[in-house]
mmCIF file of the N, C-alpha and C atoms, coordinates in Angstrom:
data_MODEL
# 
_entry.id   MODEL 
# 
loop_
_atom_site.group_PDB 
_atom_site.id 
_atom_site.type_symbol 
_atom_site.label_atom_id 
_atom_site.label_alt_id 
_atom_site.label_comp_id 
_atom_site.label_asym_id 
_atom_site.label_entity_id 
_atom_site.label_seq_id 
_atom_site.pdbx_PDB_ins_code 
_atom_site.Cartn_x 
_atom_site.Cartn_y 
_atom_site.Cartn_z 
_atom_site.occupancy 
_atom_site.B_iso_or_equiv 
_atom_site.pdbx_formal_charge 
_atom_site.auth_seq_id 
_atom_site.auth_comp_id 
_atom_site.auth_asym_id 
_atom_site.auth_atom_id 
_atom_site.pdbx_PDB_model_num 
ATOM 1   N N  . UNK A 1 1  ? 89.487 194.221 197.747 1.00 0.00 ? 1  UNK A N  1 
ATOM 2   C CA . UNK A 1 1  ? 88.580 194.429 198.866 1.00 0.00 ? 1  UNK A CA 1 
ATOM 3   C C  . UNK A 1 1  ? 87.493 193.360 198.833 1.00 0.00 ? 1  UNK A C  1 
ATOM 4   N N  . UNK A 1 2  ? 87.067 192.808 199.862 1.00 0.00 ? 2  UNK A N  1 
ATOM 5   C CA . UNK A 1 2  ? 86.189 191.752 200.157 1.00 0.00 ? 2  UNK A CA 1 
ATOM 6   C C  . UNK A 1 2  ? 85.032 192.443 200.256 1.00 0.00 ? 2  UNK A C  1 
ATOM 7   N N  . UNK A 1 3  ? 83.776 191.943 199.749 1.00 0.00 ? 3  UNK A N  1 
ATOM 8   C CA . UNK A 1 3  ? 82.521 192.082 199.319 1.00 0.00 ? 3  UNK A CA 1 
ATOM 9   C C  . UNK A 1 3  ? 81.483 191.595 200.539 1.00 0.00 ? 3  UNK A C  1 
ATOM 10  N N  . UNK A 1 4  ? 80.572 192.764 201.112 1.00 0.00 ? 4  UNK A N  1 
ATOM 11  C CA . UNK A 1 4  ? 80.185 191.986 202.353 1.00 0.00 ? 4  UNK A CA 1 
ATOM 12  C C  . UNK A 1 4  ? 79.239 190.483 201.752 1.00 0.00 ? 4  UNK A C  1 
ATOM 13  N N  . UNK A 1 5  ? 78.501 190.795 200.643 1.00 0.00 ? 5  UNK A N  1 
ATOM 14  C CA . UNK A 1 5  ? 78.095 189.512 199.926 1.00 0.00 ? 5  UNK A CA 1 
ATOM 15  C C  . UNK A 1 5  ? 78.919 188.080 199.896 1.00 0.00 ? 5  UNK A C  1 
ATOM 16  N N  . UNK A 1 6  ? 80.075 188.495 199.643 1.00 0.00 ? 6  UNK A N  1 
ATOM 17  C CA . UNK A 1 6  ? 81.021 187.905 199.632 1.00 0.00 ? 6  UNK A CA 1 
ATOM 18  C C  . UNK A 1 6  ? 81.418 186.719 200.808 1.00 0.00 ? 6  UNK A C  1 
ATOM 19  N N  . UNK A 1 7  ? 81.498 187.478 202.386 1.00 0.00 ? 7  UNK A N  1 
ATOM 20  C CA . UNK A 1 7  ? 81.734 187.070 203.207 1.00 0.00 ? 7  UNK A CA 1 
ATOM 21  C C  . UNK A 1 7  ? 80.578 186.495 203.692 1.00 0.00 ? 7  UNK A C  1 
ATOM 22  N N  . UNK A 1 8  ? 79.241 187.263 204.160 1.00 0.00 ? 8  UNK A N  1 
ATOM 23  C CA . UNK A 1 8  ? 77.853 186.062 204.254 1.00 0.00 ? 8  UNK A CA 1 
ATOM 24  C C  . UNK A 1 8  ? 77.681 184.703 203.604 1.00 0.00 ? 8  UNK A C  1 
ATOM 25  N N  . UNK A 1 9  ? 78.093 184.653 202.373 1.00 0.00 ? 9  UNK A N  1 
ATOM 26  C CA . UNK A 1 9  ? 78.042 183.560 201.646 1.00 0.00 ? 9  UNK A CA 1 
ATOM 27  C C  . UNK A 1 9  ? 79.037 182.608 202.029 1.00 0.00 ? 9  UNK A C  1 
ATOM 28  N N  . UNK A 1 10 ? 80.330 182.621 202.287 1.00 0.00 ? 10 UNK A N  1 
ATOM 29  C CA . UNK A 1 10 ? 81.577 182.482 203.026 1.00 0.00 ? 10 UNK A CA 1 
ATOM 30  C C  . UNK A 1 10 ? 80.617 181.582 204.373 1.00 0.00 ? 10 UNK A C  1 
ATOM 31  N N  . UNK A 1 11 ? 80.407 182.419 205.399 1.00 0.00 ? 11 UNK A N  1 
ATOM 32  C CA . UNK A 1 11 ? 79.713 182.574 206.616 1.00 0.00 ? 11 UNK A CA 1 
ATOM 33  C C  . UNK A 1 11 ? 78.955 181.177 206.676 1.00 0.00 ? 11 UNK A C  1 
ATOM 34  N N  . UNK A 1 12 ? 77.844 181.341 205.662 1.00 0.00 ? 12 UNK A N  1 
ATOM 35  C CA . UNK A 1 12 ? 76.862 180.346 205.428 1.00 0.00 ? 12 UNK A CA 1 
ATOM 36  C C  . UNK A 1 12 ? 77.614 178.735 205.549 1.00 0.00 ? 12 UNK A C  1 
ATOM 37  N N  . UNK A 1 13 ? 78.438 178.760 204.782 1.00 0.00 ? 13 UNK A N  1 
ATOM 38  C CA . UNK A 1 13 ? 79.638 177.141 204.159 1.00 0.00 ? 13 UNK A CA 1 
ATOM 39  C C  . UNK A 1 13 ? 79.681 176.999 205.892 1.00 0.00 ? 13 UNK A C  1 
ATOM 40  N N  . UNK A 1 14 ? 80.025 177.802 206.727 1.00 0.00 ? 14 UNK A N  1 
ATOM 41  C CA . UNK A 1 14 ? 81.268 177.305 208.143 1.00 0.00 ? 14 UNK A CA 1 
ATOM 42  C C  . UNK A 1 14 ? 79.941 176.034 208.957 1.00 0.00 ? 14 UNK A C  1 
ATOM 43  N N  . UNK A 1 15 ? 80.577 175.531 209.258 1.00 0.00 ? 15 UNK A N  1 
ATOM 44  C CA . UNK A 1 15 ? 80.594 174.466 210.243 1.00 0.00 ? 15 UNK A CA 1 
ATOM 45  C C  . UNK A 1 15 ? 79.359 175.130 211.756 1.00 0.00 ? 15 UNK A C  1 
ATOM 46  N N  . UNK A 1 16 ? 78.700 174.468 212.522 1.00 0.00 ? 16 UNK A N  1 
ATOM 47  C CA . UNK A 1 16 ? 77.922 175.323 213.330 1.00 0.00 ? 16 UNK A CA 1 
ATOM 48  C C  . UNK A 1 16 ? 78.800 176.108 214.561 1.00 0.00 ? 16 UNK A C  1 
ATOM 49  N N  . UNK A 1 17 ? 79.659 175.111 214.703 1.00 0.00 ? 17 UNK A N  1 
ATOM 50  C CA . UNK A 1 17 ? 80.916 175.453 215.892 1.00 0.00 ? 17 UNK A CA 1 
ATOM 51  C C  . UNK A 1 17 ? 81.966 176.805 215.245 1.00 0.00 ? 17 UNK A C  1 
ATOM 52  N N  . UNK A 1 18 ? 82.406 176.894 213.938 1.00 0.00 ? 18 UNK A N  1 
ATOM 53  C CA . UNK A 1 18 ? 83.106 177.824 213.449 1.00 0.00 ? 18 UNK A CA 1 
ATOM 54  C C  . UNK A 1 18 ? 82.120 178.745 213.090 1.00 0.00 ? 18 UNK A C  1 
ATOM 55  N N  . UNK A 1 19 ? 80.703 178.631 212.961 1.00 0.00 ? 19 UNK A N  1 
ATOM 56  C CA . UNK A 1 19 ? 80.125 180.084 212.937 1.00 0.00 ? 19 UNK A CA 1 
ATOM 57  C C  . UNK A 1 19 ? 79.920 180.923 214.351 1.00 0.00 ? 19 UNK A C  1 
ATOM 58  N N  . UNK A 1 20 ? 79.753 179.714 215.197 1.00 0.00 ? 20 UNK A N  1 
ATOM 59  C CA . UNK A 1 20 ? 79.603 180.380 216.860 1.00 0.00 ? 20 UNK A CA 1 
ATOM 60  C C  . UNK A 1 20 ? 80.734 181.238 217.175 1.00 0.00 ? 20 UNK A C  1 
ATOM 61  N N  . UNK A 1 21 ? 81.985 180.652 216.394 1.00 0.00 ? 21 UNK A N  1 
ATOM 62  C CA . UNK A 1 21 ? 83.297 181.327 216.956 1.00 0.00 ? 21 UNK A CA 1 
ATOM 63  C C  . UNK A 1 21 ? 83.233 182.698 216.244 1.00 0.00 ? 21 UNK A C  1 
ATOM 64  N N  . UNK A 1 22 ? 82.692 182.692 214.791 1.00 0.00 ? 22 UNK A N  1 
ATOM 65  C CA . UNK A 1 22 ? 82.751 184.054 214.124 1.00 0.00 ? 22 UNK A CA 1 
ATOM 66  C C  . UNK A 1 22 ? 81.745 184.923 214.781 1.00 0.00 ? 22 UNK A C  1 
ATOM 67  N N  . UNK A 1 23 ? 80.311 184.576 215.509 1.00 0.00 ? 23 UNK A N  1 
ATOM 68  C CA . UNK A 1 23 ? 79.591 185.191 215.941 1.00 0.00 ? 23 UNK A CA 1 
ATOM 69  C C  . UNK A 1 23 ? 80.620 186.235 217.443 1.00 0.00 ? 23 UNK A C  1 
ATOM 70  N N  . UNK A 1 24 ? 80.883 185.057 218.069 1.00 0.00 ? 24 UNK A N  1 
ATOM 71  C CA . UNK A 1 24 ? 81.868 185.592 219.425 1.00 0.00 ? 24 UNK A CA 1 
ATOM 72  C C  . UNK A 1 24 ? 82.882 186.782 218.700 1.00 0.00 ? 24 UNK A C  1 
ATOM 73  N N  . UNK A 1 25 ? 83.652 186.310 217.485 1.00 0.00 ? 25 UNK A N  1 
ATOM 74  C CA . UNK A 1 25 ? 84.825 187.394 217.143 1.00 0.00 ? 25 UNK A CA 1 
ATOM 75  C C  . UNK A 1 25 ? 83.928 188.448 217.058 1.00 0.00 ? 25 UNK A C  1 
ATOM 76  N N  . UNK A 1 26 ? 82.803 188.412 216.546 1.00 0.00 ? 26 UNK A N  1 
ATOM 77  C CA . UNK A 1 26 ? 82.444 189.714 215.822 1.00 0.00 ? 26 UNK A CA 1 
ATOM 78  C C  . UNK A 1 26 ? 81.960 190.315 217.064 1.00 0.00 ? 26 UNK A C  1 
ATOM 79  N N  . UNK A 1 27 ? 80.945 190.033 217.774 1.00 0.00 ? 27 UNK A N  1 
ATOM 80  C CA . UNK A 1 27 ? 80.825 190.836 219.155 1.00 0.00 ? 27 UNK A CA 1 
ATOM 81  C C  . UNK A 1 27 ? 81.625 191.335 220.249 1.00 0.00 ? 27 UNK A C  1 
ATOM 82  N N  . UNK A 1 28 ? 82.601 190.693 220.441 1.00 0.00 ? 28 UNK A N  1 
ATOM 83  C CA . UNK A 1 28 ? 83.757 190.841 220.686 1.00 0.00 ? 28 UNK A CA 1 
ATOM 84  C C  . UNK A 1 28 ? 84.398 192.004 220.419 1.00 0.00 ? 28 UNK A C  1 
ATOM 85  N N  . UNK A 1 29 ? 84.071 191.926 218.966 1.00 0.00 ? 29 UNK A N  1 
ATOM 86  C CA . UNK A 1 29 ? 84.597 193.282 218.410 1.00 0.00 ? 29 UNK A CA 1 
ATOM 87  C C  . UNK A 1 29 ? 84.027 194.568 218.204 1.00 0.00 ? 29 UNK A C  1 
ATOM 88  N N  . UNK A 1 30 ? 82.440 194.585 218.341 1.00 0.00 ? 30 UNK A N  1 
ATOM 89  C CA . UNK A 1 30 ? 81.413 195.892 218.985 1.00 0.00 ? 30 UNK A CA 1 
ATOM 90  C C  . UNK A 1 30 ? 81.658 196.396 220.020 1.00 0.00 ? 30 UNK A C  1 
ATOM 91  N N  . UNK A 1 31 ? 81.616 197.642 219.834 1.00 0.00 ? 31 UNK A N  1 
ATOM 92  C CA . UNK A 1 31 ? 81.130 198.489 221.455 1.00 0.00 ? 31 UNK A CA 1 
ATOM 93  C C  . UNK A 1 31 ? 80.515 198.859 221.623 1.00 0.00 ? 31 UNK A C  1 
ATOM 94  N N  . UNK A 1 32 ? 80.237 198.556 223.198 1.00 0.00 ? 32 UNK A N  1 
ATOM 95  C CA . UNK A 1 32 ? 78.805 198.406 224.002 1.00 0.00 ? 32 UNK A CA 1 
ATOM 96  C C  . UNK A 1 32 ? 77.665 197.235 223.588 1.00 0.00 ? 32 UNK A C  1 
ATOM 97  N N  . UNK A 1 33 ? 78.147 196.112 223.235 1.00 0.00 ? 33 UNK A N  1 
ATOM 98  C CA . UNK A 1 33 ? 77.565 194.906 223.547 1.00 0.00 ? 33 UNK A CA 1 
ATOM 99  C C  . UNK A 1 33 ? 77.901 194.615 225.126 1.00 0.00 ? 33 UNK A C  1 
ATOM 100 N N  . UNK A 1 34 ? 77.028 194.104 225.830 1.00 0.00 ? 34 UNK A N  1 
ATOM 101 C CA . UNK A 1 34 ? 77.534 193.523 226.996 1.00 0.00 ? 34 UNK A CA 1 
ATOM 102 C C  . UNK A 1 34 ? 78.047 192.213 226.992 1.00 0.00 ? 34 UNK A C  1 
ATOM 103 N N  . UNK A 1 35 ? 78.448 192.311 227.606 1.00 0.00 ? 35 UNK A N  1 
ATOM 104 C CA . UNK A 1 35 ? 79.708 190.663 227.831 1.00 0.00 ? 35 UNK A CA 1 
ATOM 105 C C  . UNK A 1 35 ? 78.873 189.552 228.744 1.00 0.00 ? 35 UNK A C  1 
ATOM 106 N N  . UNK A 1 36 ? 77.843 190.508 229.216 1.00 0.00 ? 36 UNK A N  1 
ATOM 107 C CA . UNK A 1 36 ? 77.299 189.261 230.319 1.00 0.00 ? 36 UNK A CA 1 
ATOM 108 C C  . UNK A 1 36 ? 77.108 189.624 231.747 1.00 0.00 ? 36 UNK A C  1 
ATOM 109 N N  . UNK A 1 37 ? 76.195 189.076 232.953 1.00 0.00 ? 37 UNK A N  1 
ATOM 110 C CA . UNK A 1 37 ? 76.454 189.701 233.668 1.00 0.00 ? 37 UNK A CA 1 
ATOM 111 C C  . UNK A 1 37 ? 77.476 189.592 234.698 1.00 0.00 ? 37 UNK A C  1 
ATOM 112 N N  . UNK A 1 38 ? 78.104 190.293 235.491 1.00 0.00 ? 38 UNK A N  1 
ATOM 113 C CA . UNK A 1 38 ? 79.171 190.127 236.341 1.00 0.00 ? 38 UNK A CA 1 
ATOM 114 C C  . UNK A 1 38 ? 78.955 189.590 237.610 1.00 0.00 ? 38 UNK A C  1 
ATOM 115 N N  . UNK A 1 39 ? 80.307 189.435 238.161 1.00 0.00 ? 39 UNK A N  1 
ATOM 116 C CA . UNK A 1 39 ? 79.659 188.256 239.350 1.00 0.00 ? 39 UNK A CA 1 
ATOM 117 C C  . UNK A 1 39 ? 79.093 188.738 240.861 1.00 0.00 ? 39 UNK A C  1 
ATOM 118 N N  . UNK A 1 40 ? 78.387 189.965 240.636 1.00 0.00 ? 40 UNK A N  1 
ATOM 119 C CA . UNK A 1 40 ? 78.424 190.422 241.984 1.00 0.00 ? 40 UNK A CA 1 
ATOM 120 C C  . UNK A 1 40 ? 76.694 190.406 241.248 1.00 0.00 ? 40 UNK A C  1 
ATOM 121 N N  . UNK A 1 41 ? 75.873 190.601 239.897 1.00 0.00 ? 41 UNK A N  1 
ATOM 122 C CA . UNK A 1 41 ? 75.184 190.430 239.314 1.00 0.00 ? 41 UNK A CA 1 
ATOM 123 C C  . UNK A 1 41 ? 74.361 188.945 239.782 1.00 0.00 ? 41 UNK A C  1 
ATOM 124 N N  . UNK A 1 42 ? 75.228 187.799 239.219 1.00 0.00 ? 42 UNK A N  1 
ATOM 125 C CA . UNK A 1 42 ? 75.374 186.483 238.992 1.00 0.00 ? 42 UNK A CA 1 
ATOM 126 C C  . UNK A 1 42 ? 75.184 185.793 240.924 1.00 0.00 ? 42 UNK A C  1 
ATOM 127 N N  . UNK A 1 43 ? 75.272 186.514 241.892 1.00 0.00 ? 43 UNK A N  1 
ATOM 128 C CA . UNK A 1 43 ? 75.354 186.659 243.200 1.00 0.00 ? 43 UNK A CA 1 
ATOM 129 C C  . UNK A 1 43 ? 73.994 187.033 244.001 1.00 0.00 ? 43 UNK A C  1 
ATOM 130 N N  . UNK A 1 44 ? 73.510 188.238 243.069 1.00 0.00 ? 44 UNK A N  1 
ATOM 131 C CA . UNK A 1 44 ? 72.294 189.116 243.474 1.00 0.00 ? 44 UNK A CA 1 
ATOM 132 C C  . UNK A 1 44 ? 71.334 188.114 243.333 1.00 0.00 ? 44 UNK A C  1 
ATOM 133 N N  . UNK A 1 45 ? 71.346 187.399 242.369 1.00 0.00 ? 45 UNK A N  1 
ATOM 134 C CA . UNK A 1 45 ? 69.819 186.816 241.284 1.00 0.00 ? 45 UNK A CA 1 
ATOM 135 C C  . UNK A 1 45 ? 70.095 185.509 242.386 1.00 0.00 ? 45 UNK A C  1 
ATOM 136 N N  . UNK A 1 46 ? 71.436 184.691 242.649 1.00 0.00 ? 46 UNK A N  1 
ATOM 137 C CA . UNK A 1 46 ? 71.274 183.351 243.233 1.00 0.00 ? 46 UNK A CA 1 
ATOM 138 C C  . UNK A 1 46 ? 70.431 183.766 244.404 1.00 0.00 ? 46 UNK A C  1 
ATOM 139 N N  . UNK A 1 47 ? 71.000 184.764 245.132 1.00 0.00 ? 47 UNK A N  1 
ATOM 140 C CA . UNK A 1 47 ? 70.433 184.807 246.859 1.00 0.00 ? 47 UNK A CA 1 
ATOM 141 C C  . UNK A 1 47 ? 68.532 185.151 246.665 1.00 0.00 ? 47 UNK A C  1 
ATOM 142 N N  . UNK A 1 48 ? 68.291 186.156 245.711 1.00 0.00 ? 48 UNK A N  1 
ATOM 143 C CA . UNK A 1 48 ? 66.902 186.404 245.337 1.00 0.00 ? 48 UNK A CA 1 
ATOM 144 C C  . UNK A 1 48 ? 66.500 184.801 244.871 1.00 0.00 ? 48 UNK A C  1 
ATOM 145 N N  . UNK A 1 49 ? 66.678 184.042 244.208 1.00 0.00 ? 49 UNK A N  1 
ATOM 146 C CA . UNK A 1 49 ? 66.010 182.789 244.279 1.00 0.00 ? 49 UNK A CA 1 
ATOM 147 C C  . UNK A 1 49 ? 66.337 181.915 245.592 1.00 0.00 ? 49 UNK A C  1 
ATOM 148 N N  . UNK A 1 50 ? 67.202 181.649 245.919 1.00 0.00 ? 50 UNK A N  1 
ATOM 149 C CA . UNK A 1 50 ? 67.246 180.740 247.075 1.00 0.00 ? 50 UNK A CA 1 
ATOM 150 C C  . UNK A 1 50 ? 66.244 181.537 248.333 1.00 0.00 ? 50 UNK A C  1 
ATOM 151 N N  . UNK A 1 51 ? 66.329 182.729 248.300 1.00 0.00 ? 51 UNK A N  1 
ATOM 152 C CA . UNK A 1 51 ? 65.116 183.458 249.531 1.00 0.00 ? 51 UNK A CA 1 
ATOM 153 C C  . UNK A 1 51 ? 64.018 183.175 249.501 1.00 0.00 ? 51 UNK A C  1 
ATOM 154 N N  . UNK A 1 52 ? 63.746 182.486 247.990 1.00 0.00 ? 52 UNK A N  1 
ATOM 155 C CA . UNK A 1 52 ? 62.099 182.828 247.673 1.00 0.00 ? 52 UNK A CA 1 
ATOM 156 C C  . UNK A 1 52 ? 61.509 184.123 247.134 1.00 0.00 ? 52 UNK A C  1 
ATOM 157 N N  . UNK A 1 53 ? 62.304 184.984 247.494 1.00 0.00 ? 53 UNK A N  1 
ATOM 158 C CA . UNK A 1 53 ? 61.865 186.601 246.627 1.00 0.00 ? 53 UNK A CA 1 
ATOM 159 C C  . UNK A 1 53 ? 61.093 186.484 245.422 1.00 0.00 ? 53 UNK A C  1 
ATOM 160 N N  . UNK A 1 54 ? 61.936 185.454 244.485 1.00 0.00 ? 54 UNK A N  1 
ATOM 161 C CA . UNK A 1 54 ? 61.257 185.364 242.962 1.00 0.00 ? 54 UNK A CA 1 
ATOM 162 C C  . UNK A 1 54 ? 61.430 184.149 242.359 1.00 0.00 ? 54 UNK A C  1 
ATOM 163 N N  . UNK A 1 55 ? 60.506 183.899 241.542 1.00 0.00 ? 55 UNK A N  1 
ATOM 164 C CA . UNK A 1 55 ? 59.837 182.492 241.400 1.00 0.00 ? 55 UNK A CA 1 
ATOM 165 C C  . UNK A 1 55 ? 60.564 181.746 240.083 1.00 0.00 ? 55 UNK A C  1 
ATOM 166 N N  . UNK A 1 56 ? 61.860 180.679 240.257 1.00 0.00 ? 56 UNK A N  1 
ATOM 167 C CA . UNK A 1 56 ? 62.290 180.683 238.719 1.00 0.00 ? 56 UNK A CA 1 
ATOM 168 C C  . UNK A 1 56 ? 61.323 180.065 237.735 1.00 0.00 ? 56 UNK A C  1 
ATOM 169 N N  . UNK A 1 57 ? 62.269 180.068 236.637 1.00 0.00 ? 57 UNK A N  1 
ATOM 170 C CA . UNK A 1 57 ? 61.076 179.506 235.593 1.00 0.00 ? 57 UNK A CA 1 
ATOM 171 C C  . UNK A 1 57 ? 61.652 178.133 235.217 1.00 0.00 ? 57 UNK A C  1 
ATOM 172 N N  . UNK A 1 58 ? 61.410 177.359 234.203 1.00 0.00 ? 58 UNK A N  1 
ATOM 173 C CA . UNK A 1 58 ? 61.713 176.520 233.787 1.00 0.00 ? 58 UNK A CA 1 
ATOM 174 C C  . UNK A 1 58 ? 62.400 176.471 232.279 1.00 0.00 ? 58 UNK A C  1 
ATOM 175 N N  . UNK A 1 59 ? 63.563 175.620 232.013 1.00 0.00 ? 59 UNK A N  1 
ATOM 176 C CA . UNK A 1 59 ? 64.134 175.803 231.173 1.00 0.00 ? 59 UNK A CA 1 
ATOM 177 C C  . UNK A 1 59 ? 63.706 176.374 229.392 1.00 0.00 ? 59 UNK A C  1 
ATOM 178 N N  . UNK A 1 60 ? 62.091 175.214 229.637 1.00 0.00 ? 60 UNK A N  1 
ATOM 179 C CA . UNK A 1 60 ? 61.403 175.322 228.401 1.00 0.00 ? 60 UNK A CA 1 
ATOM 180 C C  . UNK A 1 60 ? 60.107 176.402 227.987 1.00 0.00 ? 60 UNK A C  1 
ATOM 181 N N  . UNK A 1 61 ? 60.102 176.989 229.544 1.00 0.00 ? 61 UNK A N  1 
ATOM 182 C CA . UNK A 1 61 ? 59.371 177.781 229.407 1.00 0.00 ? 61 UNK A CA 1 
ATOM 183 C C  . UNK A 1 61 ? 60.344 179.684 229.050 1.00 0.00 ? 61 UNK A C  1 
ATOM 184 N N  . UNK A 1 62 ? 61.614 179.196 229.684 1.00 0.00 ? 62 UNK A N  1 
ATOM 185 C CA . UNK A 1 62 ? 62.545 180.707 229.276 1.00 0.00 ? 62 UNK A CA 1 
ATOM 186 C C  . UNK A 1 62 ? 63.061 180.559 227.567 1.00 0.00 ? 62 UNK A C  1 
ATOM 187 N N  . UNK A 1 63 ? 63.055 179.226 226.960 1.00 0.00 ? 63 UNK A N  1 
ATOM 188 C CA . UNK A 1 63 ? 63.205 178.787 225.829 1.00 0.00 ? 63 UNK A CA 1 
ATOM 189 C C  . UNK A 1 63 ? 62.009 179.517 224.984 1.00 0.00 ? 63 UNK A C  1 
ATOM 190 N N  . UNK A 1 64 ? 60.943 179.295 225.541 1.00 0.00 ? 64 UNK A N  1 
ATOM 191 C CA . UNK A 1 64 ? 59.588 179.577 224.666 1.00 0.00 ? 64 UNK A CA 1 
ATOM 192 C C  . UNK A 1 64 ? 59.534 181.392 224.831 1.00 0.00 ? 64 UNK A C  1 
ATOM 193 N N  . UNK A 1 65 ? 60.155 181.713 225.990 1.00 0.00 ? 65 UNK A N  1 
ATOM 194 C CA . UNK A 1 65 ? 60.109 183.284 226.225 1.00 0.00 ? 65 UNK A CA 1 
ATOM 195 C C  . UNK A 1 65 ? 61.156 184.139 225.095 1.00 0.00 ? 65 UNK A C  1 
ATOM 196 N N  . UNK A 1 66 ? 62.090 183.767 224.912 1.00 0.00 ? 66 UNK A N  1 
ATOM 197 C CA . UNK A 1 66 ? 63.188 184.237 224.089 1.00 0.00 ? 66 UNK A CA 1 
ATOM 198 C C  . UNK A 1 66 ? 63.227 183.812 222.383 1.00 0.00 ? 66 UNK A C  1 
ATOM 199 N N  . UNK A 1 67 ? 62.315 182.967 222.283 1.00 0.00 ? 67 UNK A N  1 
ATOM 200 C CA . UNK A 1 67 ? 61.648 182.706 221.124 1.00 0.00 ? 67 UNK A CA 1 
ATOM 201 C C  . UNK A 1 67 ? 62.501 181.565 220.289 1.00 0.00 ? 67 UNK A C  1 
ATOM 202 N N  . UNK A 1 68 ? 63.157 180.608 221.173 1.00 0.00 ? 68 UNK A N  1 
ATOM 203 C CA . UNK A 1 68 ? 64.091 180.170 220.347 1.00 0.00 ? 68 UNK A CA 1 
ATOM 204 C C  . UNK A 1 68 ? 63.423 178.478 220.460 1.00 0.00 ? 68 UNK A C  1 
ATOM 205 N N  . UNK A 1 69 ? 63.973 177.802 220.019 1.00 0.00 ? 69 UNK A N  1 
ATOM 206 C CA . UNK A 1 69 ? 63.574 176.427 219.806 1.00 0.00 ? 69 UNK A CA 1 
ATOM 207 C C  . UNK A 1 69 ? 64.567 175.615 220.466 1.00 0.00 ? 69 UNK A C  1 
ATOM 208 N N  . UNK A 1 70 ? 63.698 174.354 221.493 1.00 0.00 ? 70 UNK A N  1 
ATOM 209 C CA . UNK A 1 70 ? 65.118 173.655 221.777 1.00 0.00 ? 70 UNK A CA 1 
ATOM 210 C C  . UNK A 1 70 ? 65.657 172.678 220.683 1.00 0.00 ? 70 UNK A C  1 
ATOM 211 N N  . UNK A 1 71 ? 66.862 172.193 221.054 1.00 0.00 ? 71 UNK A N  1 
ATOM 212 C CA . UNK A 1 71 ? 67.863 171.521 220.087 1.00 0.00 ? 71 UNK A CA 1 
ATOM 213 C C  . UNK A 1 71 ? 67.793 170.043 220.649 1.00 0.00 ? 71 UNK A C  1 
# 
């Protein structure tokens, strides 16, 4: 039996592209993660910005919102 220690450490060695893929398998493999939104979703939000309804943001400012750093 494999050791979850085992496999993190494993995890750590992969490549940035082969950890993205293990990240995808593994969510993939939860239920009730969402997948994303759908295209009737992806439809709603375009027409609300092109109306003017709501004001987008900017790439570095939704970067700074989600707490991540650009690359």
């Amino acid at each position: 039996m494999i050791r979850l220690a085992d496999m993190q450490k494993q995890a750590k060695e992969l490549s940035e592209e082969d950890g993205e893929g293990l990240v995808a398998y593994l969510l993939h493999g939860l239920s009730g993660v969402p997948s994303g939104p759908d295209d009737n979703e992806v439809a709603r939000r375009e027409e609300e910005m092109d109306s003017g309804s709501v004001t987008p943001i900017s790439h570095a400012e939704f970067v700074s919102q989600v707490g991540r750093a650009t690359r």
